[in-house]
C-alpha positions in Angstrom: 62.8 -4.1 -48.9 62.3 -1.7 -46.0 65.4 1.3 -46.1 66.4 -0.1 -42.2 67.4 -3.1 -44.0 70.2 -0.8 -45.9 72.3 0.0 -43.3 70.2 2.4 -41.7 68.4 4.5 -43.9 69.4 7.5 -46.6 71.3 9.4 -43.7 73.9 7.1 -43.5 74.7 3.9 -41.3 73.4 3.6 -38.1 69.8 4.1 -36.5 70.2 8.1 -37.7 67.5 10.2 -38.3 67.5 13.8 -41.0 68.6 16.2 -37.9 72.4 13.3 -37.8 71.2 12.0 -34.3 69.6 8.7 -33.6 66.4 8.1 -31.1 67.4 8.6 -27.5 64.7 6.4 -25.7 66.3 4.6 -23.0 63.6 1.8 -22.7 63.2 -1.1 -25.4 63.0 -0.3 -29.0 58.9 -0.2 -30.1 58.1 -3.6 -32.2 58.2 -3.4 -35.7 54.8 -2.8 -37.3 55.4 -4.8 -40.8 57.0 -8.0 -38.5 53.6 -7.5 -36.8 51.7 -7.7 -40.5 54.1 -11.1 -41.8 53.6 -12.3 -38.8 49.6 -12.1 -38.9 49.7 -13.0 -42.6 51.9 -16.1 -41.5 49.2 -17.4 -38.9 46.5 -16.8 -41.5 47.7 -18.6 -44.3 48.3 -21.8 -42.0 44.6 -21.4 -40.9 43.2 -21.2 -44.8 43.0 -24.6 -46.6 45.7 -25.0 -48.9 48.3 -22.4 -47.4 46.6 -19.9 -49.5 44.1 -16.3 -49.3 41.9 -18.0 -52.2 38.2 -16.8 -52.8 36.6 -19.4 -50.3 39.2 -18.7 -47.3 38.1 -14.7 -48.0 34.2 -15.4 -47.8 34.8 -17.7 -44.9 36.8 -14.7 -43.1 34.0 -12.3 -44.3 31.3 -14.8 -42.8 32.8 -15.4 -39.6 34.0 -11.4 -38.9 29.9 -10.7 -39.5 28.6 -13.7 -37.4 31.0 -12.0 -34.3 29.9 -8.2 -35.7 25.8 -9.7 -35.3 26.6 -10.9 -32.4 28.1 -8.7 -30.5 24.9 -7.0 -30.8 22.8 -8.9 -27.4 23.2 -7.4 -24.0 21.1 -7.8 -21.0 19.7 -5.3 -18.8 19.7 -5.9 -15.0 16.6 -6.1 -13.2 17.1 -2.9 -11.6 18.5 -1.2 -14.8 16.6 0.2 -18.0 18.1 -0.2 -21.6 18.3 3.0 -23.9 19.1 1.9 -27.5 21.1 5.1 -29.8 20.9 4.8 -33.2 23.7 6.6 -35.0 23.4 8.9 -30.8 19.9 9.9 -31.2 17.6 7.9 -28.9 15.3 5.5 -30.2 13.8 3.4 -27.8 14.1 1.5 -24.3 13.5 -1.9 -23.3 13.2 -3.1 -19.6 15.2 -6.1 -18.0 16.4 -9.5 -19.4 18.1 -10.2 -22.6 17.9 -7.8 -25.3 19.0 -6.9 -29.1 20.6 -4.2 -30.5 21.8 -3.3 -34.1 25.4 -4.0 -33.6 28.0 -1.2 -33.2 28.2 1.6 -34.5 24.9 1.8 -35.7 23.8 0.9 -32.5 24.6 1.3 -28.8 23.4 0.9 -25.6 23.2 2.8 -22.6 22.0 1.0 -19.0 21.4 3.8 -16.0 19.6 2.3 -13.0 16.3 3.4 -13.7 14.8 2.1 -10.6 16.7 2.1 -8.3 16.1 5.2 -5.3 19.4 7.7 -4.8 19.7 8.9 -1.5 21.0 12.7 -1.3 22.1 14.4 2.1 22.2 18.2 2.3 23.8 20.0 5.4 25.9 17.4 6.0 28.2 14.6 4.6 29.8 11.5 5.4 33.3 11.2 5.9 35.5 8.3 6.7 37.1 8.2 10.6 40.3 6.1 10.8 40.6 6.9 14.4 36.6 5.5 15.0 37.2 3.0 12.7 33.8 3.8 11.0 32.2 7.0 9.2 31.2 10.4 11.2 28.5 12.9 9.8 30.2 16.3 9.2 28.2 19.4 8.8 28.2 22.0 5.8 27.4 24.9 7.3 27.3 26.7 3.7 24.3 24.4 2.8 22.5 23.8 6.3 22.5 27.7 7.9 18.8 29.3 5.7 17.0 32.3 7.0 13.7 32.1 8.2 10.6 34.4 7.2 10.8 36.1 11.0 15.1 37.2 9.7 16.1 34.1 12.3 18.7 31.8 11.3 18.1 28.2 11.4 20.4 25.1 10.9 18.4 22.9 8.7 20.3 19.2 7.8 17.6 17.3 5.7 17.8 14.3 2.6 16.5 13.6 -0.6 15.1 10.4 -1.9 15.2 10.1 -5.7 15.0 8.4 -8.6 14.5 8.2 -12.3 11.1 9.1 -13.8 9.1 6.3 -14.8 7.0 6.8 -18.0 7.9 6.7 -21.5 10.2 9.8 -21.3 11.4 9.6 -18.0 14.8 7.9 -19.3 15.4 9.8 -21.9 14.8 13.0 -20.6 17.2 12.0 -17.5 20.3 11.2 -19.7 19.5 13.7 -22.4 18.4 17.0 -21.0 21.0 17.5 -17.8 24.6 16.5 -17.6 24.8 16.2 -14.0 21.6 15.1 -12.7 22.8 14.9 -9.0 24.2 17.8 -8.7 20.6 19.1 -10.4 19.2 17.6 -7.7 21.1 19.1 -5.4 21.3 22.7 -6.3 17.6 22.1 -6.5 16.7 20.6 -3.5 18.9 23.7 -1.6 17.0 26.2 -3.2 13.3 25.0 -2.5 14.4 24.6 0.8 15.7 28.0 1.6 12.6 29.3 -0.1 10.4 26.9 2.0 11.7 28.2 5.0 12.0 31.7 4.0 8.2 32.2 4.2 7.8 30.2 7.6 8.8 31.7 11.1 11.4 29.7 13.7 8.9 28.9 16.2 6.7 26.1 13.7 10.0 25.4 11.8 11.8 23.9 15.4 8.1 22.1 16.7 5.6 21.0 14.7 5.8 22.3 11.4 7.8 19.8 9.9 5.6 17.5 8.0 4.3 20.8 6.1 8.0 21.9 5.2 8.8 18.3 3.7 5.6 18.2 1.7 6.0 22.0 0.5 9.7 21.2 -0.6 8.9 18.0 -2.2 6.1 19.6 -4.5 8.2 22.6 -4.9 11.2 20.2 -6.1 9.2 18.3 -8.4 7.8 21.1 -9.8 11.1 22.6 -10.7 12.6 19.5 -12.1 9.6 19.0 -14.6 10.2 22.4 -15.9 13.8 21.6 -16.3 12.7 18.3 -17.9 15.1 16.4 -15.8 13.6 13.1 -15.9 13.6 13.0 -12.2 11.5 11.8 -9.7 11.1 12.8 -5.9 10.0 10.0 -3.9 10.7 11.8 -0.1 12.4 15.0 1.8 13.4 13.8 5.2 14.5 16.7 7.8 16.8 15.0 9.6 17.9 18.0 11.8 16.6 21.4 12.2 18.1 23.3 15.2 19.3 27.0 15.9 22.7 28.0 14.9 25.7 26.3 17.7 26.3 29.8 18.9 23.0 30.0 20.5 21.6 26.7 20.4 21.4 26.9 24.5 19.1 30.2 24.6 16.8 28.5 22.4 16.6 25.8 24.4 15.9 27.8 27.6 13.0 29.6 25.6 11.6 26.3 24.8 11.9 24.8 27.7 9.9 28.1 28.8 7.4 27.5 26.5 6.6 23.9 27.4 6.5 25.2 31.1 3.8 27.8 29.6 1.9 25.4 27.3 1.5 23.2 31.0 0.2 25.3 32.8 -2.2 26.6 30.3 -3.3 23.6 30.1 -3.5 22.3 33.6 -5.5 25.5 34.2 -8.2 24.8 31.3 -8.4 21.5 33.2 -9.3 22.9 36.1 -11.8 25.3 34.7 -13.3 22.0 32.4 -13.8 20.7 35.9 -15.2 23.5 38.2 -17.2 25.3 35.9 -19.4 22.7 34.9 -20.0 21.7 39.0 -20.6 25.5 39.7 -23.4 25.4 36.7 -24.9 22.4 38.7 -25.1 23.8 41.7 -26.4 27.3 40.3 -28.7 25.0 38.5 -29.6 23.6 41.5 -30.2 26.7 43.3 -32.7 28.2 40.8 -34.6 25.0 40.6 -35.0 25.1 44.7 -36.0 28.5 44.4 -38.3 28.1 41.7 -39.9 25.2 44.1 -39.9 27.2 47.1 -41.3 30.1 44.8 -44.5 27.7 43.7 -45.1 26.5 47.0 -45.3 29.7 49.0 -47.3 31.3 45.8 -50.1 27.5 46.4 -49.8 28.0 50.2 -50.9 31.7 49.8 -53.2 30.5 47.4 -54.6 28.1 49.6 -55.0 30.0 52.9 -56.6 33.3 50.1 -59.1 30.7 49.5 -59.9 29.2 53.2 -60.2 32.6 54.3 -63.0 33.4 51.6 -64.5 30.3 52.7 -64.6 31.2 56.1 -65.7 34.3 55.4 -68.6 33.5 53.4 -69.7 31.3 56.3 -69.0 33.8 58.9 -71.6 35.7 57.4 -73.8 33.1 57.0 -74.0 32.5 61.2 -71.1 34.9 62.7 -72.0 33.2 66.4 -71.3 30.1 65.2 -68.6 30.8 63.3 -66.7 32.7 65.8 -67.3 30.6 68.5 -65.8 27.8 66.5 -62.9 30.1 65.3 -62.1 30.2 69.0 -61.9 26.9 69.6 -59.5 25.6 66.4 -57.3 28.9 68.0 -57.1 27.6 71.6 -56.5 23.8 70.4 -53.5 25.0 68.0 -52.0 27.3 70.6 -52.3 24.8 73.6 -51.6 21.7 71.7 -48.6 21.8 72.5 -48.3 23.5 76.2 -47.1 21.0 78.8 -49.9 22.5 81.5 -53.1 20.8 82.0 -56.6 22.8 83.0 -58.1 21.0 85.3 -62.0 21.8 86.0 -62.7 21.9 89.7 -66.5 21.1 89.2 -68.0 18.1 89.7 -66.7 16.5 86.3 -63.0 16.4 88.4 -63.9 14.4 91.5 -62.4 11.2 89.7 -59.3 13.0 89.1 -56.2 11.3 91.8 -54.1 14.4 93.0 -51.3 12.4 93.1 -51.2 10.8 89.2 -48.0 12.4 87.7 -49.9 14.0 85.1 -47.2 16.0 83.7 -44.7 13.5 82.8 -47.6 10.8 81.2 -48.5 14.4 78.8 -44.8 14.4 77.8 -44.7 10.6 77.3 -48.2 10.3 75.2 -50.2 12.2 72.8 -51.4 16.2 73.7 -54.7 16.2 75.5 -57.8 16.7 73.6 -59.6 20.1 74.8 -62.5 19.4 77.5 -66.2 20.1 76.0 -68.0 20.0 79.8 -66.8 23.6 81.1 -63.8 23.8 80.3 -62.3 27.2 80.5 -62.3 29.9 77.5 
């Protein structure tokens, strides 16, 4: 028999405890742990055949608590999740989706991160909730976005990170094992290779073109990092989702740009131009010196020519000068009087059938020159 049952204990009647003063909990009194244990022992022995704890009702108690202890050993793994089995908290193994089997607990236990499933990470800016928009804004972190550029300019750089866990045999393992706080790992690491990224480029590539090489040079830089650490982490992408000068003198900049396009246009408009003209002035120059060149061979073949109808002349002249002369006088007088508009008449007897009045003139303009008379004409 309990002493609560004797009129409150050894300290005298009443619920009184060693110091003379009873509890002072003003809620319900606790229930009573051995009415808990009569009451179990109660519902037991009406279970039992024959009322009784006898040596088959204890075996069939024994069998059925290990049938629920075995059991309680299958789990099933999602098909985005991977299963890590502990033994006893050391790792032993991992299975992939569907219904698995582990050693019942606490031998064994089971841990189920998403394995493959891809985190999405934002640095330079985070998502807040807008009652007044009814929706989420994007507010900027100013302490993670502002980096310093390799030319000592400040740049605002907002950018995200797509991860996930490592595939491979270690790649879960490592992940839950080696860091306690993998995304903030990621993280801290995905600031720093930034700011390191950017520290050795200048503002100019950094705010045009230069963007794919900065995603690229962080992501290798990232992953090299995280191997070292042993993370268990994978980088799938770095997406810049916002690189601008700081707000203070975001305007300048883009007066200097706008510049700079101007600049880059006409540059360019100009090297059109000059594509266009230059290769019309080399044709026409070409042009030039192949009309020369002609002009150049056929003065040199007329000279030529003439050099070798004089020698030919010559060599006849002094065969029979008389002859010779007397028909260089002729060819002379027909070239120079070819093409004279006055007619020699001779007044011998050869010109008797000649009609004074026949417009002799104008029919010489109309028709062919006049050949040179051969009966006494005049020399």
């Amino acid at each position: 028999m309990s002493w609560k049952n004797q009129g409150g204990g050894p300290w005298g009647s009443g619920p009184k405890g060693p110091w003379g003063s009873g509890p002072q909990s003003p809620g319900p009194n606790p229930p009573d742990l051995e009415d808990l244990l009569r009451r179990g022992q109660d519902r037991l022995q009406q279970l039992l055949p024959g009322g009784h704890l006898s040596g088959i009702g204890i075996a069939v108690v024994v069998i059925g608590a290990l049938a629920v202890w075995g059991l309680s050993g299958f789990f099933r793994v999602q098909p985005d999740e991977r299963g890590v089995i502990l033994r006893f908290g050391k790792y032993v193994r991992d299975v992939g989706p569907g219904l698995q089997y582990h050693l019942p607990y606490p031998i064994e236990t089971v841990l189920l991160p998403k394995a493959l499933r891809v985190s999405t990470l934002s640095i330079g800016m985070t998502v807040i909730d807008d009652p007044a928009r009814r929706g989420r804004t994007i507010r900027d972190v100013p302490e993670e976005s502002l980096m310093l550029t390799g030319d000592e300019n400040i740049v605002d750089v907002d950018f995200t990170v797509l991860w996930r866990i490592a595939p491979g045999p270690n790649g879960v393992g490592d992940f839950l094992f080696n860091i306690q706080n993998p995304e903030g790992t990621v993280k801290a690491v995905a600031e720093s290779a930034m700011r390191e990224v950017i520290g050795r480029s200048e503002i100019q590539p950094i705010l045009t073109g230069a963007r794919n090489t900065i995603e690229s040079g962080v992501q290798e830089l990232m992953q090299r990092i995280l191997d070292h650490y042993g993370a268990g982490v994978q980088i799938q992408q770095v997406q810049m989702q916002k690189v601008d000068p700081p707000q203070q003198v975001i305007d300048s900049f883009r007066d200097v740009q706008a510049a700079r396009a101007d600049f880059e246009r006409l540059q360019n408009e100009a090297q059109t131009y000059a594509n266009r003209v230059i290769p019309e002035a080399n044709g026409r120059a070409a042009q030039i010196l192949q009309g020369a060149e002609g002009y150049k061979q056929q003065v040199i073949a007329e000279a030529k020519g003439q050099t070798s109808r004089f020698l030919s002349v010559l060599d006849e002249y002094k065969k029979a000068p008389d002859v010779t002369r007397q028909r260089i006088y002729l060819e002379t007088m027909e070239h120079v009087l070819g093409n004279s508009d006055k007619l020699v008449v001779d007044q011998g007897a050869a010109s008797q059938g000649v009609v004074p009045f026949l417009p002799l003139n104008e029919l010489t303009r109309r028709g062919p020159p006049a050949a040179p008379s051969t009966q006494g004409g005049a020399k």
